[in-house]
C-alpha positions in Angstrom: 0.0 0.0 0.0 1.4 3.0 -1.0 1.4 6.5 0.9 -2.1 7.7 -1.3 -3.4 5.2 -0.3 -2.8 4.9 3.3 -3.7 8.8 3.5 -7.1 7.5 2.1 -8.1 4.8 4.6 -6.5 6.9 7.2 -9.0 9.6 6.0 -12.0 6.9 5.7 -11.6 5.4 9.0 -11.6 9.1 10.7 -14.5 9.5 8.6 -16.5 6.5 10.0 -15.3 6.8 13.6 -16.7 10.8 13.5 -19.9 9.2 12.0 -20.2 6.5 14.7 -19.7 9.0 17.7 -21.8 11.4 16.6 -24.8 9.2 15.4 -27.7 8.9 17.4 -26.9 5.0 18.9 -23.9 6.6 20.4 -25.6 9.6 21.7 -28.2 6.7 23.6 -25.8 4.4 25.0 -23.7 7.0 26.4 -27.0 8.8 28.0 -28.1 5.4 29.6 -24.3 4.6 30.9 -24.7 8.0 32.4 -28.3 8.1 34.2 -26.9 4.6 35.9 -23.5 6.4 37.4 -25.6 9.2 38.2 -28.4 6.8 39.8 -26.4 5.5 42.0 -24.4 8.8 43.4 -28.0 10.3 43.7 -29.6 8.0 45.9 -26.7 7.8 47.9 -26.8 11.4 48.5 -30.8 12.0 49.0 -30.4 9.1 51.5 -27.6 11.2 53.6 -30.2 14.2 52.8 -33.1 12.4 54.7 -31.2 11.2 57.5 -28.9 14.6 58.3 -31.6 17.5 56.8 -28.5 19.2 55.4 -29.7 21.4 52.8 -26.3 20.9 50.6 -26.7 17.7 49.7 -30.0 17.7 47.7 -28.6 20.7 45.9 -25.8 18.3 44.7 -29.1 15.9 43.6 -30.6 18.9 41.7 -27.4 20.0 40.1 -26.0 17.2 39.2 -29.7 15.8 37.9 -28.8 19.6 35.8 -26.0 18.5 34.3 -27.4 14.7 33.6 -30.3 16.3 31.7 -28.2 18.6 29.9 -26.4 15.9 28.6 -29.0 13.9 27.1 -30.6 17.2 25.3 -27.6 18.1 24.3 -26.7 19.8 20.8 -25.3 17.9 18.4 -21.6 19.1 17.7 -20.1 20.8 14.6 -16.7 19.1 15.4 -16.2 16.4 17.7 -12.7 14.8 18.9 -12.0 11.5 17.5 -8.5 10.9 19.5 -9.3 8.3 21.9 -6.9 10.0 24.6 -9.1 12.7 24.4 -11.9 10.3 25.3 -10.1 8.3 27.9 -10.0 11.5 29.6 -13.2 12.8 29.1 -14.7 9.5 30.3 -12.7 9.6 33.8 -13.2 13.3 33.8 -16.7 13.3 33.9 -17.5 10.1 35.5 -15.0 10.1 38.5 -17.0 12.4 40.9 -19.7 10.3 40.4 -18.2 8.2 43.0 -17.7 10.1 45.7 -19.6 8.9 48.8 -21.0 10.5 51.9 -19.0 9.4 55.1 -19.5 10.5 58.9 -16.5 12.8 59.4 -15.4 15.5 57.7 -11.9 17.3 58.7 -13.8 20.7 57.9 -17.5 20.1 58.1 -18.3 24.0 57.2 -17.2 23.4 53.8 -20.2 22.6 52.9 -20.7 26.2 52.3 -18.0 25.9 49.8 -20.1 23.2 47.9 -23.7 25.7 47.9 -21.3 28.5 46.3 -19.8 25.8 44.1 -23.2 24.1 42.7 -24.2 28.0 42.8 -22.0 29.1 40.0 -22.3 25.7 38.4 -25.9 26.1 37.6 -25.2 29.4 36.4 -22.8 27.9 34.3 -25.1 25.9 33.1 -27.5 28.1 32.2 -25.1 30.0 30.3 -24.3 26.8 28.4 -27.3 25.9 27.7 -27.2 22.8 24.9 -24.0 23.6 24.2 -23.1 21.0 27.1 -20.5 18.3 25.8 -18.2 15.7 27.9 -15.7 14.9 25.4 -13.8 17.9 23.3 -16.0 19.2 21.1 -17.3 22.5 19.4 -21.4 22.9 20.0 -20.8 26.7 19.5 -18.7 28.8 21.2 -20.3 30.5 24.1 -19.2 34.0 24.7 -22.0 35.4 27.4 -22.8 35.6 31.0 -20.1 33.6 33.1 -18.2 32.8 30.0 -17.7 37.0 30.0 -15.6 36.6 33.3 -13.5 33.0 32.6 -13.3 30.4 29.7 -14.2 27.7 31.8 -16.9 28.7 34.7 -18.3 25.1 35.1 -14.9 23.7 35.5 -13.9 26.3 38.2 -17.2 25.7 40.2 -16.0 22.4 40.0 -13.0 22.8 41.6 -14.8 24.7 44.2 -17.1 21.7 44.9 -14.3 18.9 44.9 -12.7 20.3 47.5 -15.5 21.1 49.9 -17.0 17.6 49.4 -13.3 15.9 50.4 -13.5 18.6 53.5 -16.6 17.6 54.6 -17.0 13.9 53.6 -13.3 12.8 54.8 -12.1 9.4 53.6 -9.1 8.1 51.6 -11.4 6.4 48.9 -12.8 10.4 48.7 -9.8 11.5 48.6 -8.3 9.4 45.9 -11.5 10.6 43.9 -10.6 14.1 44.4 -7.0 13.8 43.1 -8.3 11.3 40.1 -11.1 13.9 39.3 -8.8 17.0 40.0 -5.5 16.0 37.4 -8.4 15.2 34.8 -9.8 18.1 34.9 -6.7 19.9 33.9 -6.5 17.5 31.2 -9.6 17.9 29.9 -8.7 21.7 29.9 -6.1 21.1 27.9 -7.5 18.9 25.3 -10.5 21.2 25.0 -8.8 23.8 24.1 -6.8 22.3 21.8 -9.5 21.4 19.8 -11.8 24.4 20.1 -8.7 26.3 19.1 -9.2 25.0 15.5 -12.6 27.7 15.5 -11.2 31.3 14.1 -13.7 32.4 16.8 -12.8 30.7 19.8 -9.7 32.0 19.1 -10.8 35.3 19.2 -12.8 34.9 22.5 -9.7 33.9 23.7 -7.9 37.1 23.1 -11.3 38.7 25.0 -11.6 36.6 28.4 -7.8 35.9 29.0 -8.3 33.8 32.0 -9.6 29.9 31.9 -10.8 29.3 35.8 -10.2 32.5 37.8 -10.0 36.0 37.1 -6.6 37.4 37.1 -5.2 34.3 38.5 -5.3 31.4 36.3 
């Protein structure tokens, strides 16, 4: 096989890989795989709800029932990522906080205020978002309004904020391994996300505009 012709099937399998992620069966198994993670870390949580009456944990029920239904009405991409790095990280990214699990000692229990302002700029996030919601690296249309004004990444950086209150106030090593897993993907999936959104003239150009990616004139 020549090197025409390896340029061709290299181009045809990218081709049908794009096709397959972004068809429709994809879109389904992916939404069920998700409402079952998502299942399970919600009954946890509405069950720690019941028994302690502490307000912040069915916020984390709504928001993160936000987020799950944001995902399955999401709009279908312009561009999607077919590296399966890119994936692998996405996947791990997305799914690892999932696992976090109430305990009965926290090394800072007033951290949960941290999580309320946390899921409090997530939803607005959200909102701002709107069905341009994607897990893996992909372009749904470049948001430029509301939070996405003040950083490129507001959902991420609420993220951060509620990571760190949950391992305050829910104290465990399994937690804490979560935290780090969850933490060093996020930065990844930064990375990778950019990378490909920097392929859109305009994403470029918001960069130029909102210089910052999770805090204002910090990072």
């Amino acid at each position: 096989m020549n090197g025409d012709e390896m340029n061709l099937t290299k181009e045809y399998m990218k081709t049908k890989i794009t096709q397959i992620l972004m068809s429709r069966v994809a879109h389904i198994v992916s939404g069920v795989v998700v409402c079952v993670i998502y299942g399970l870390f919600i009954y946890a949580h509405y069950l720690t709800f019941i028994k302690t009456d502490q307000f912040v944990w069915l916020m984390l029920c709504f928001s993160e029932t936000l987020i799950v239904g944001m995902y399955i009405f999401r709009r279908k991409p312009q561009t999607i990522s077919i590296d399966v790095f890119d994936w692998v990280i996405a996947m791990i990214g997305s799914f690892a906080p999932l696992f976090f699990r109430p305990s009965t000692w926290g090394v800072f229990p007033i951290a949960e205020y941290l999580i309320m302002l946390g899921i409090v700029l997530q939803v607005l996030g959200l909102i701002s978002l709107n069905s341009s919601f994607a897990l893996v690296a992909a372009n749904r249309q470049v948001k430029t309004h509301w939070m996405y004004q003040v950083v490129r990444h507001p959902i991420y950086a609420s993220y951060c904020l509620i990571l760190i209150g949950y391992v305050l106030v829910n104290t465990t090593m399994f937690n804490s391994f979560i935290y780090l897993l969850s933490m060093t993907f996020l930065g990844l999936r930064i990375i990778k996300e950019e990378k490909h959104l920097m392929l859109d003239p305009l994403y470029r150009q918001y960069t130029k505009k909102v210089r910052y990616r999770l805090i204002p004139y910090i990072i």
